[in-house]
MARBA-3410 file (N, C-alpha, C, O; in Angstrom, 1 decimal):
68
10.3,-1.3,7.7,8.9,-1.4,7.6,8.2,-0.5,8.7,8.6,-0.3,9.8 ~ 7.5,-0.1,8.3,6.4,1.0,9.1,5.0,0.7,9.1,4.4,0.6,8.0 ~ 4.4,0.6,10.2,3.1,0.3,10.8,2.7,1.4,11.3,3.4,2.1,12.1 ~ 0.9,1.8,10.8,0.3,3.5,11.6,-1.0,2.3,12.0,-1.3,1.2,11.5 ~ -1.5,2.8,13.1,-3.4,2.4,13.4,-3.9,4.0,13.0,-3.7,5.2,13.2
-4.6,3.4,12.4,-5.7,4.3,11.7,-7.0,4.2,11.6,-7.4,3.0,11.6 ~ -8.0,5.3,11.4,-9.2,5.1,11.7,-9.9,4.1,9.9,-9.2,3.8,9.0 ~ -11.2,3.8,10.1,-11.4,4.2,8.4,-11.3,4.6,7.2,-11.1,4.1,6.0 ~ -11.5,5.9,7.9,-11.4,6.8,6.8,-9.7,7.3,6.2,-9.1,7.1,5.1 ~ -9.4,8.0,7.2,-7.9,7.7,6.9,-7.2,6.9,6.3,-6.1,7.2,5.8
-7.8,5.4,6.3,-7.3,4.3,5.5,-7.3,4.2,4.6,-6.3,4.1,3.9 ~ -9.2,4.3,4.2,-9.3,4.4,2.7,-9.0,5.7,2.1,-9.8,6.2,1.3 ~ -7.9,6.3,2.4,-7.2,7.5,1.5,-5.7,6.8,0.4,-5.0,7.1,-0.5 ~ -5.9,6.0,1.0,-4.7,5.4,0.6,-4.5,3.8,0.1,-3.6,3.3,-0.5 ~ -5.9,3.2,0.9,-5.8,1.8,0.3,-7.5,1.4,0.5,-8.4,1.9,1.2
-7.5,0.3,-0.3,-9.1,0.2,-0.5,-9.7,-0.9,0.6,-9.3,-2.0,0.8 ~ -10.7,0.0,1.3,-11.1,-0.7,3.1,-12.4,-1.7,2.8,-13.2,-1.2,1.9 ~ -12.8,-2.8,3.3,-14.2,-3.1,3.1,-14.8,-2.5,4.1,-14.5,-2.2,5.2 ~ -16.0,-2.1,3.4,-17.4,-1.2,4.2,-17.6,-2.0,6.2,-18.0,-1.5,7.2 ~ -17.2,-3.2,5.7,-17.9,-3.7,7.3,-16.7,-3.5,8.1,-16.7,-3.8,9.3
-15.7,-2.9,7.7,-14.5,-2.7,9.0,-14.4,-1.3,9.3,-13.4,-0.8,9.8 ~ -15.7,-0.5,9.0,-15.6,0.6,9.4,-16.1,0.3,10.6,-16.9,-0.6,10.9 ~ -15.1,1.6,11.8,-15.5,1.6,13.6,-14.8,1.2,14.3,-14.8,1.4,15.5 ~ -13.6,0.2,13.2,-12.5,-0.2,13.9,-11.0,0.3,13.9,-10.7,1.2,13.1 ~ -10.3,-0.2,14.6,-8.8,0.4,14.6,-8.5,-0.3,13.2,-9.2,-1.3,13.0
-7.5,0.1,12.2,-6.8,-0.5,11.0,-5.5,0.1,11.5,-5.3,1.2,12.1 ~ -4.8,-0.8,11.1,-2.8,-1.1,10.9,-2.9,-1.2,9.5,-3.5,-2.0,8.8 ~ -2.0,0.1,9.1,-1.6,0.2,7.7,0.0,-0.3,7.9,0.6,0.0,8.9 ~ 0.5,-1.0,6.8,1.9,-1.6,6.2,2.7,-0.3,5.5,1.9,0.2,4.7 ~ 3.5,0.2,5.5,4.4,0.8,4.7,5.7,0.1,4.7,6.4,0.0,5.7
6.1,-0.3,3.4,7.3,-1.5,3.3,8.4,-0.4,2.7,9.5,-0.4,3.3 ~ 8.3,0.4,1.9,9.3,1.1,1.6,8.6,3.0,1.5,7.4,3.5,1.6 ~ 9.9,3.6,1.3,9.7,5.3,1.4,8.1,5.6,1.1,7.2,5.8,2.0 ~ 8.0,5.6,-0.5,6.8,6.0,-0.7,5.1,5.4,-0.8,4.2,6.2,-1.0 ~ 4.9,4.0,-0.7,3.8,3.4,-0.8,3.6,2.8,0.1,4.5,2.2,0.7
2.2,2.7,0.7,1.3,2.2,1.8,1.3,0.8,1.1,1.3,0.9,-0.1 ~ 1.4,-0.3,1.4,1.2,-1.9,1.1,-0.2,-2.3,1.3,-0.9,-2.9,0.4 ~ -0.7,-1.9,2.5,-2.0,-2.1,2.7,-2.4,-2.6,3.9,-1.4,-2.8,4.7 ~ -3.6,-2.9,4.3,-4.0,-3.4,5.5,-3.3,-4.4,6.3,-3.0,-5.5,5.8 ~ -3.1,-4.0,7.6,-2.3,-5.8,8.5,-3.3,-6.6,8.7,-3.9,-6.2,9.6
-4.0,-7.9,8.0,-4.5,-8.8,8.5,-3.7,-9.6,9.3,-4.1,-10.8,9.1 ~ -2.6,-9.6,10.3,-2.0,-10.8,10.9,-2.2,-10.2,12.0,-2.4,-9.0,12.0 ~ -2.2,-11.3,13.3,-2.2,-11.6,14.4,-1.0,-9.8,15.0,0.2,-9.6,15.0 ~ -1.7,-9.2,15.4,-0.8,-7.5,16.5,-0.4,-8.3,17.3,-0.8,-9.3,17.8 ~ 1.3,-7.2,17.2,2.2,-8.0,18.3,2.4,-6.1,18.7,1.7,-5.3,18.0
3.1,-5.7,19.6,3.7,-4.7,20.1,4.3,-4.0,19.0,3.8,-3.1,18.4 ~ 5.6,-4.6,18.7,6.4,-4.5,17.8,7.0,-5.5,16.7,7.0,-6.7,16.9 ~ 7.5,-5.0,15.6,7.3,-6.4,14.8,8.8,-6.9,15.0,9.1,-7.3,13.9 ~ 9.5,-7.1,15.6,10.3,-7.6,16.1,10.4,-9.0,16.9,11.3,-9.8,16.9 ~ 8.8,-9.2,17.6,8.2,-10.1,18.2,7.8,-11.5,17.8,7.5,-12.5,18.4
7.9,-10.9,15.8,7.8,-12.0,15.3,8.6,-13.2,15.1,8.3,-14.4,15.2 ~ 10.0,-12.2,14.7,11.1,-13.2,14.7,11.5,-13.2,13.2,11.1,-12.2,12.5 ~ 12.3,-14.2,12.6,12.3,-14.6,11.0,11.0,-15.2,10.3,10.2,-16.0,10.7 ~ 11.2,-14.1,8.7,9.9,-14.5,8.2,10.2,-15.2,6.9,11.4,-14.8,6.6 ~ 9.9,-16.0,6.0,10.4,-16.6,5.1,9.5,-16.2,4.4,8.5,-16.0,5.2
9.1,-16.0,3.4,8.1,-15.6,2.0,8.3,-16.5,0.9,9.2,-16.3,0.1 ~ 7.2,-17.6,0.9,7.5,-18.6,0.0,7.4,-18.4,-1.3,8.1,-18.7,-2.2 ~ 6.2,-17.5,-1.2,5.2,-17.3,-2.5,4.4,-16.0,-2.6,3.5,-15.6,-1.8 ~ 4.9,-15.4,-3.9,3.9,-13.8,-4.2,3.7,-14.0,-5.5,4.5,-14.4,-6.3 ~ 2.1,-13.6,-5.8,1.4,-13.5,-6.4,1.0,-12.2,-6.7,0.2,-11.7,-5.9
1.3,-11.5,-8.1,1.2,-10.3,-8.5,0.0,-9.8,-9.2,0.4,-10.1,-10.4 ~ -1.3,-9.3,-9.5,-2.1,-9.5,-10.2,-2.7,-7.5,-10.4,-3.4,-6.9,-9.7 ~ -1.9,-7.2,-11.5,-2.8,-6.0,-11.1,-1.3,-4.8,-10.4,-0.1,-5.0,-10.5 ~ -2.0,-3.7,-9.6,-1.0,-3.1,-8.9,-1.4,-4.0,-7.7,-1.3,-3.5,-6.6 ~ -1.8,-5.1,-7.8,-2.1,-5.8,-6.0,-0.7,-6.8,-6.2,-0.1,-7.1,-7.2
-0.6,-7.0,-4.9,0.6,-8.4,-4.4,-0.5,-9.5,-3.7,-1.6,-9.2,-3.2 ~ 0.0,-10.4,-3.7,-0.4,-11.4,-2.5,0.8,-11.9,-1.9,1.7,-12.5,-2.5 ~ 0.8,-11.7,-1.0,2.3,-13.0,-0.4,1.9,-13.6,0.5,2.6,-14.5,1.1
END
């Protein structure tokens, strides 16, 4: 997994930003080689390592979107 902070704009090149989070830092997801996943809404740690084990109960596919 790969994490960038990015501005804006650079964001929305690649994934769709809401208008009111412009000004701030964004953390993009990249889970494998070629696709951006999308914005980090969770709690910034340093490294994601910090977190520990993650269990993924439930994903929800709708679209090219995921939910997990």
């Amino acid at each position: 997994m790969i994490t960038k902070v990015v501005d804006f704009d650079e964001a929305s090149k690649v994934v769709k930003v809401p208008e009111f989070l412009k000004g701030k830092e964004l953390r993009l997801v990249k889970i494998n080689e070629k696709d951006w996943w999308g914005l980090c809404g969770g709690t910034h740690v340093k490294h994601i390592r910090e977190i520990g084990k993650l269990i993924i109960t439930k994903v929800q596919k709708k679209g090219k979107r995921a939910r997990v």
